[in-house]
C-alpha positions as CSV (number, residue, x, y, z in Angstrom):
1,X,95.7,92.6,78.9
2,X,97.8,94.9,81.4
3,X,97.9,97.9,81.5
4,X,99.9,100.9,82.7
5,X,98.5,103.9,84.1
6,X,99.9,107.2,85.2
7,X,98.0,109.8,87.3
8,X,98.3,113.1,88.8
9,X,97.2,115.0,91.8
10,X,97.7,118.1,92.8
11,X,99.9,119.0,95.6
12,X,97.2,120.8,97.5
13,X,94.7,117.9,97.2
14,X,96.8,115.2,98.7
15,X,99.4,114.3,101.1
16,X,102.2,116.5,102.7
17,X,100.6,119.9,101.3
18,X,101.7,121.6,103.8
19,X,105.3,120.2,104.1
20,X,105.8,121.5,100.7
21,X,104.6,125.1,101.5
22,X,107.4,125.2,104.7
23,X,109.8,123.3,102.2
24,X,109.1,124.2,98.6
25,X,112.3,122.1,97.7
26,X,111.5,119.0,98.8
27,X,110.2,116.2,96.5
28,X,109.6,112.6,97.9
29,X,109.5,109.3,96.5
30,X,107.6,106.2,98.0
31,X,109.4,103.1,98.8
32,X,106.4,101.0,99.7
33,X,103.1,101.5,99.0
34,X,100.2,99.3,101.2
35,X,97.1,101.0,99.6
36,X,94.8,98.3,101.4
37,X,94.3,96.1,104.5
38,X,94.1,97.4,108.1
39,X,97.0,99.6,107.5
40,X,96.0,100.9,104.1
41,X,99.1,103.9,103.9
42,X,102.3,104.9,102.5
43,X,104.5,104.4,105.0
44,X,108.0,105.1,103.3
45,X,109.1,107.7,101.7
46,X,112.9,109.5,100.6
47,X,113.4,113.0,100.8
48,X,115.1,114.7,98.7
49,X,116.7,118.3,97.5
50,X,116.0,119.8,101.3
51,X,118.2,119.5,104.6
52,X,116.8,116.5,106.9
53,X,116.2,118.7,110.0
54,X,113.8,121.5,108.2
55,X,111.8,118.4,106.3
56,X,111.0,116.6,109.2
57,X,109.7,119.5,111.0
58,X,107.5,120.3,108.7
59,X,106.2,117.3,108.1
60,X,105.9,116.8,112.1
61,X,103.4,119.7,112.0
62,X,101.8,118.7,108.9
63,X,98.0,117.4,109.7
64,X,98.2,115.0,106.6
65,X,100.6,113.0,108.3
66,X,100.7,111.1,111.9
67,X,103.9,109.5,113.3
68,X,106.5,110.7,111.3
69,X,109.5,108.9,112.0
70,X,112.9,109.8,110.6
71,X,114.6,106.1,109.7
72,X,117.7,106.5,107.9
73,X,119.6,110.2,106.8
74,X,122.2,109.9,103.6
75,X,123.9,112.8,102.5
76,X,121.6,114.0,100.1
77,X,118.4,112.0,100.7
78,X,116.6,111.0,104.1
79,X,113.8,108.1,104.5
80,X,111.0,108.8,106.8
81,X,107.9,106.4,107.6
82,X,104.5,107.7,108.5
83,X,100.5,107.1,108.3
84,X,98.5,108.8,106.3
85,X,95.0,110.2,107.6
86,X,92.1,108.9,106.4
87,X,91.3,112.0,103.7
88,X,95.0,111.6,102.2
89,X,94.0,107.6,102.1
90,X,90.8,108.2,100.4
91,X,93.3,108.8,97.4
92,X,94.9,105.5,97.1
93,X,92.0,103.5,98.0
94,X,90.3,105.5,94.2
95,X,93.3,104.5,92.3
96,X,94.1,100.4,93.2
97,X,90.3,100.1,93.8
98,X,89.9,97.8,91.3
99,X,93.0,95.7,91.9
100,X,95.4,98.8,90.6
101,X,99.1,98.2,91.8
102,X,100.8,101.1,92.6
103,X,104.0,101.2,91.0
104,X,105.4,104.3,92.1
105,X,104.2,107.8,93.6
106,X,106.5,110.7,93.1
107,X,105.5,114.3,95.4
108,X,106.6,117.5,94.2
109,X,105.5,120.8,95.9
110,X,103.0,121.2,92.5
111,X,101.8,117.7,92.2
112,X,101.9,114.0,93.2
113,X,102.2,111.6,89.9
114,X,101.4,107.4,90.6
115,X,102.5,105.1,88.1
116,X,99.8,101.7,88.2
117,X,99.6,98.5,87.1
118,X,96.3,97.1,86.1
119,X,96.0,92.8,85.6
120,X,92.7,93.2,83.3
121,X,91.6,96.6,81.0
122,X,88.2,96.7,81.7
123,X,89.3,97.7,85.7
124,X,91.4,100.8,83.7
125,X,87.9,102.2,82.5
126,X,86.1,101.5,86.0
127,X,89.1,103.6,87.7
128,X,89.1,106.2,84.8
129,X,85.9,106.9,85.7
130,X,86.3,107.0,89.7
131,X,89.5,109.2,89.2
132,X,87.1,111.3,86.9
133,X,84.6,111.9,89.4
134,X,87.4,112.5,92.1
135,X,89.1,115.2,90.2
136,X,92.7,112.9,89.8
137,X,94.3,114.0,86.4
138,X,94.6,110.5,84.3
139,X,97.7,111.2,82.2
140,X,98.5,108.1,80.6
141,X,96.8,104.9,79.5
142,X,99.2,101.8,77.6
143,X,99.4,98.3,77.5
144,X,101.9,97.2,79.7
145,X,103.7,95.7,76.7
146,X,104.3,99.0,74.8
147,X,105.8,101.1,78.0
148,X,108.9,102.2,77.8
149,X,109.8,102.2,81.5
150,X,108.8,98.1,81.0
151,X,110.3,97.3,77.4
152,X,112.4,94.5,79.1
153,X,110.2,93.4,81.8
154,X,107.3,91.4,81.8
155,X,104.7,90.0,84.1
156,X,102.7,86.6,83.6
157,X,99.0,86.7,84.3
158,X,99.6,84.1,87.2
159,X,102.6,86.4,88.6
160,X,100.0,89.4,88.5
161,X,97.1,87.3,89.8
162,X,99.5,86.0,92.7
163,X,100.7,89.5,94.1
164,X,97.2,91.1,94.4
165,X,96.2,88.5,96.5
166,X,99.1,88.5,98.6
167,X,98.5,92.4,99.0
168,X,95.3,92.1,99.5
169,X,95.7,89.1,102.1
170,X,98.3,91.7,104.2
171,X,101.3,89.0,103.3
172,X,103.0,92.1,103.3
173,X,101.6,93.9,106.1
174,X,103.6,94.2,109.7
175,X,103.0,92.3,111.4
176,X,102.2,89.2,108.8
177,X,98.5,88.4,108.6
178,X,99.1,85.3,106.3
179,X,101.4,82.7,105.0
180,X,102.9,81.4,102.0
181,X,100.8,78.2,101.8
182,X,97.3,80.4,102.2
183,X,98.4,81.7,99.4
184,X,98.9,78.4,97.7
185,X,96.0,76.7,98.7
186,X,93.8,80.1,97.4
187,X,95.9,79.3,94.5
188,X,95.5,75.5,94.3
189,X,99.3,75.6,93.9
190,X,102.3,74.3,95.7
191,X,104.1,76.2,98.3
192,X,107.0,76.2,96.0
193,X,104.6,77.4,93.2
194,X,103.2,80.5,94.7
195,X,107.2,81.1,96.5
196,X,108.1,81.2,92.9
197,X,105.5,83.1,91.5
198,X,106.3,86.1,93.8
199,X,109.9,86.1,93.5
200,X,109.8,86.5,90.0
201,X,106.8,88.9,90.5
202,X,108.6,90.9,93.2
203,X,111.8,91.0,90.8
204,X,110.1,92.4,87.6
205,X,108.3,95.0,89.7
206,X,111.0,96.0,91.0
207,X,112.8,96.4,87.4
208,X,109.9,98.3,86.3
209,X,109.9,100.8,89.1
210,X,114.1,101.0,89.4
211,X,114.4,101.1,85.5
212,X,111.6,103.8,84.9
């Protein structure tokens, strides 16, 4: 069965830490999460609630971060890209370990929350237990059929099975490091099949995540 899990870290313990202390205003939510693969970071992230100059100064100086990049500036919100240092990846590797999806990551300057997506339960207890040992704060543990954030969105075993691998094969990584028809012939599928599967995949994730 799937499963929905929320988790928390503190502030302090992860990424940006000091970015919060220059700008105790700012909170940030990732666009795209790439927990694994040669890249393994979070690369995208809005800012929000602080003035674009002061954040990305901070987060220029701040040693949990590499290449910060300011990409786009709104009114109100500002997306920057960066990479993650190994210590502040450690984190994300513990929580999609064993085949999490991260849905969502949310920073404040008191804690960083992750919403996941787990295809089987019996990975749920084997990351309980890793976040356990690591000190991350489990908050929340439902099917994925009972979450309110999901109540109209729903995820077929195949469409679950499908995206892992295609995360875990970098199809999204940039530069691509496979194709659609690896992915169908892992699949024993049509490339129509597996072009399918992710497009309705990609669309229900994204309901979860924009409907939360």
């Amino acid at each position: 069965m799937s499963t929905i899990l929320k988790a928390s870290v503190p502030a302090e313990q992860f990424a940006l830490a000091a970015t919060f202390e220059a700008v105790p205003a700012v909170e940030f939510d990732v666009v795209r999460l790439v927990p694994r693969g040669p890249e393994r970071v979070i690369p995208l992230l809005w800012a929000t609630n602080a003035d674009t100059e002061s954040v990305h100064a901070a987060m220029a100086d701040d040693p949990s971060a590499t290449d910060v990049r300011l990409v786009s500036e709104r009114t109100d919100t500002s997306l920057f890209q960066m990479h993650w240092t190994e210590r502040i990846r450690f984190v994300t590797d513990v929580l999609s370990a064993e085949n999490g999806v991260i849905l969502s990551a949310r920073g404040t300057s008191s804690e960083w929350t992750f919403r996941l997506l787990f295809p089987e339960r019996q990975s749920v207890s084997a990351t309980y237990e890793a976040c356990d040992e690591c000190d991350i704060d489990i908050r929340q543990i439902r099917p994925l059929d009972t979450d309110p954030s999901v109540d109209r969105v729903r995820l077929t075993d195949e469409q679950v099975a499908t995206v892992r691998t295609a995360v875990d094969n970098g199809y999204y990584a940039v530069p691509q490091e496979t194709k659609l028809q690896d992915l169908a012939s892992e699949h024993g599928v049509s490339h129509q099949a597996v072009s399918e599967r992710l497009r309705r995949g990609h669309r229900a994730l994204v309901e979860t995540v924009v409907e939360r």
